[in-house]
Every structure is written in C-alpha cells, then in structure tokens.
C-alpha positions, 0 to 999 in steps of 0.5 A: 729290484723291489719284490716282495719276498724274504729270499730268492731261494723260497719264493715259490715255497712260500708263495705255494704255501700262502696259496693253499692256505688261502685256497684250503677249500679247493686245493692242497699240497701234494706230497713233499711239495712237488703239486697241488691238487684238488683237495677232494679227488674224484674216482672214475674220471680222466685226471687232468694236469698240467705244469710249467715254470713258476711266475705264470700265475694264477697258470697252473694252480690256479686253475686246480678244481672242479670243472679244470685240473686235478694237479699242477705241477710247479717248477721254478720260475720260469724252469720246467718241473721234474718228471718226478713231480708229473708222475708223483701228481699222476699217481696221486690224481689217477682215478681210474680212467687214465691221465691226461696231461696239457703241456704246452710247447717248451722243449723241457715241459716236453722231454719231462712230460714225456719222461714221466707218461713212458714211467707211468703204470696206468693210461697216460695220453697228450696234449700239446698246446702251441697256439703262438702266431707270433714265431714258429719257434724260439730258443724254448721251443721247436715249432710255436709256444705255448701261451694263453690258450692252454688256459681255454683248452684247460677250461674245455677239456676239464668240463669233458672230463667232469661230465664223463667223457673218456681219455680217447674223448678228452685228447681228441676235443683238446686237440681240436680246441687246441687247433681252433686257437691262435693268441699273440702277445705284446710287452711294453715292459720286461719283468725281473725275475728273482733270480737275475735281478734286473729285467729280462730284456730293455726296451726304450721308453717308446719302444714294444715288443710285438710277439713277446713270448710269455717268459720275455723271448724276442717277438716278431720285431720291436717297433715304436710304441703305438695307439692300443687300436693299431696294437689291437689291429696288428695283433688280430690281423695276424691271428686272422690271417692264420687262421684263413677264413672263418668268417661268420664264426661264434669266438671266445676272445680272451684278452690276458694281462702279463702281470704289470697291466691295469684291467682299465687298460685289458678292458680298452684292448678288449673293446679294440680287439672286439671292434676288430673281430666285428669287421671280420665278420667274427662274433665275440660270443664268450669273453675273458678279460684278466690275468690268466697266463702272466710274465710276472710283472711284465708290462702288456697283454696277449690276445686269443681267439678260439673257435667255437662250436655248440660242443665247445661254447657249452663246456666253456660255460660249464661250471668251474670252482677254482682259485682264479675261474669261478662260474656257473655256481 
C-alpha cells in the first residue's frame, strides 16, 4: 500500500484539518473535532446536514456552504459517525426553524441518525436517499444504497432551504428529488483502505464489477471488461428501465468518478451516457461531470439522472459557495 499519510490512526484528523485550514473562508471545525460547519451560521432557516464515513470526498465537507449544507458530520472510513456528532453539529447549526437531516440508506448512518433526532430539543425531520438500481440491498443496507444522488438532493434541497423554504417544504422537495433519481456504479479497480492495507476485493486484469457499490460491495455481476459505450449502455438501460417511461423529460446527468479515474475518461463516459439518454428521448438539460461521491482510489464511475422539473432545474441552478461546487457567483 503506497498512501500518503503519517499514520493510520490520524488520517482523517489530519486530512479534516488541511481542509478547513485550506477552506478557513467557508468552513470550520465544530467542537472537539466531530463537524464541519459553515463558518458563518445563518439564524431563521432550516439547517441542512448530512454524514457518512470518510473516504467518500469531497461528500460530505465538501459540500458545507451557502446554498448546501450547514454541517457534516465525518466518520471514519468508511464507518458511520456518532449520534454524538449529529446532535452536537444540530445543536450548533439549528437556526431556528428545525434540523434537517440527509442520510443515505446504510444500516448505521440510520440507526445513528436516528438516535441522535429522538435526543434532539428542536424540529428534527429525514430524508433518506436510496437512489441505487443496482441491488435492493447488500450487507450495509436494507433496501437500495445510497450513493451519488444524495449530492443532487443535497444541492436541491440546500437552495430551498437558503431561499426561505420551511422544514415541512424541504423534506417534502427531498423526497421527491430524491425518488426522481436513479445512479448505478461500475469498478474496474478495488480501493485500499488504510486500515486493511491491501484492496477491498480483486478483480482480473480484464475483469469490472458492474453495480460496485460506493465502499466496494459486490454489484450485480463481475463480467469481462468492455468498451465504455457498452458500459454506458448497461448502465443507462438499467436506470431507464427503473425509472418506465419518462420519455421526453429535461434530466441532470451526473457522471461521478470514485476517485482512481481520469476526467478524460468521466468526460467519454459522459458523452456515451448522453448519446444513450438522446435515444431514449431524454434531454440532458444539466451536467456534472467529476469526483463528487468517491471509493478512495477506486477505479470507475457512477452514472446518475435525475428528473426534472421548473422547481427543481431552478434550485440546481441557484447559486452555491462551497469547497467542491461553485457556481452562480
């Protein structure tokens, strides 16, 4: 294992104090450690935050700032944080008109999350984001993962919640993002995390994982690898299929990398996925295309599309200022 970092013990200490130091304009440490926060609170809305383990970045930190959240909460890789981080970030960010929490569908982000709103003093409400096609479940979760989509939920839902909108108003516009959006991931490598020392799983040298989930469970099969336009094919087919027919819709496609892929490569897998959505008779009317929900140095990417409507295109549009999504300045 080649990584760079002093020991395995601090990595993520570490790795969230070079972040806030490089981020000091947007974000700051929460008390002893257990968040990050907006560095500059803002009294009267509905407080955003989310969680997860470590090695997903820039999810969840990276997404701290106007127009997203107002708190992450970091486990360690790949582990679930503390309801004592949850509540403590709540009772930090809570401005006055309830928390908000985005969780995505893994049994301890839930039982946590879960403990810390029944200790929560104030308005608590949910949302859970499950946007996998690839399985129904897997040894994390019961019914389908989370993954790429809790970034577009978290980008929609925290421009509701900057332009005024109440906790009733946010939960209900996340969950309807949230069943408007379907992602499905591909590895062509394992990562290695830290800890272990050696990669997660093996694959041969012409060898995929189609379905991967985003901390390295088995997919839907491991077949040979194959041209990225029959990847994209696959991949699209199934999210299309899951969907029925929404034939003639305005979509967001985002294609995210896992962390070990070149932009070159997320760029071509673009293009395929768009040709692929065109012959549907899907619109691509927003894109993203980068590392936004990663595996640590996986190899692969993932594939989402959302839905959308007048509402939704016009707070994914809205403007955002944090460390990994800047636009509308």
């Amino acid at each position: 294992m080649k990584k760079l970092i002093n020991a395995v013990d601090t990595v993520l200490s570490e790795s969230l104090a070079g972040f806030v130091r490089a981020h000091a304009d947007i974000v700051t440490l929460g008390d002893e450690g257990k968040f990050v926060r907006r560095r500059f609170p803002v009294r009267g809305k509905v407080a955003l935050i989310s969680g997860g383990g470590s090695g997903h970045e820039p999810l969840h930190a990276g997404f701290v700032g106007h127009g997203m959240l107002d708190a992450a909460c970091p486990g360690q890789v790949f582990t679930s944080p503390t309801p004592d981080q949850m509540l403590a970030a709540a009772e930090t960010v809570d401005g006055g008109a309830g928390v908000l929490y985005i969780v995505k569908n893994y049994e301890g982000d839930v039982m946590n999350f879960e403990m810390a709103a029944e200790m929560a003093s104030g308005p608590v409400a949910r949302i859970l984001t499950d946007d996998d096609v690839a399985v129904e479940s897997s040894t994390w979760s019961t019914g389908r993962r989370g993954v790429a989509g809790t970034m577009v939920v978290e980008k929609i839902v925290g421009a509701a919640a900057e332009a005024g909108y109440d906790l009733d108003a946010c939960k209900a516009l996340g969950d309807r993002v949230n069943q408007a959006t379907r992602s499905m991931g591909v590895a062509l490598t394992s990562c290695t995390v830290p800890a272990a020392g050696k990669p997660t799983f093996t694959l041969g040298e012409n060898e995929m994982e189609m379905g991967v989930g985003i901390h390295g469970e088995p997919g839907r099969r491991r077949v040979p690898l194959t041209p990225a336009a029959e990847i994209a094919a696959e991949m699209i087919g199934a999210i299309v299929h899951d969907f029925g027919d929404f034939a003639g819709s305005d979509v967001l496609l985002l294609v995210n990398g896992f962390g070990g892929t070149p932009a070159m490569e997320l760029y071509l897998m673009f293009d395929n996925a768009a040709r692929m959505l065109d012959k549907h008779g899907l619109r691509v009317a927003r894109s993203a295309v980068g590392n936004y929900v990663t595996s640590l140095d996986m190899a692969g990417c993932s594939l989402t599309v959302t839905k959308l409507d007048t509402e939704t295109a016009r707070l994914w549009d809205a403007r955002v200022h944090t460390a990994a999504l800047r636009w509308g300045m």
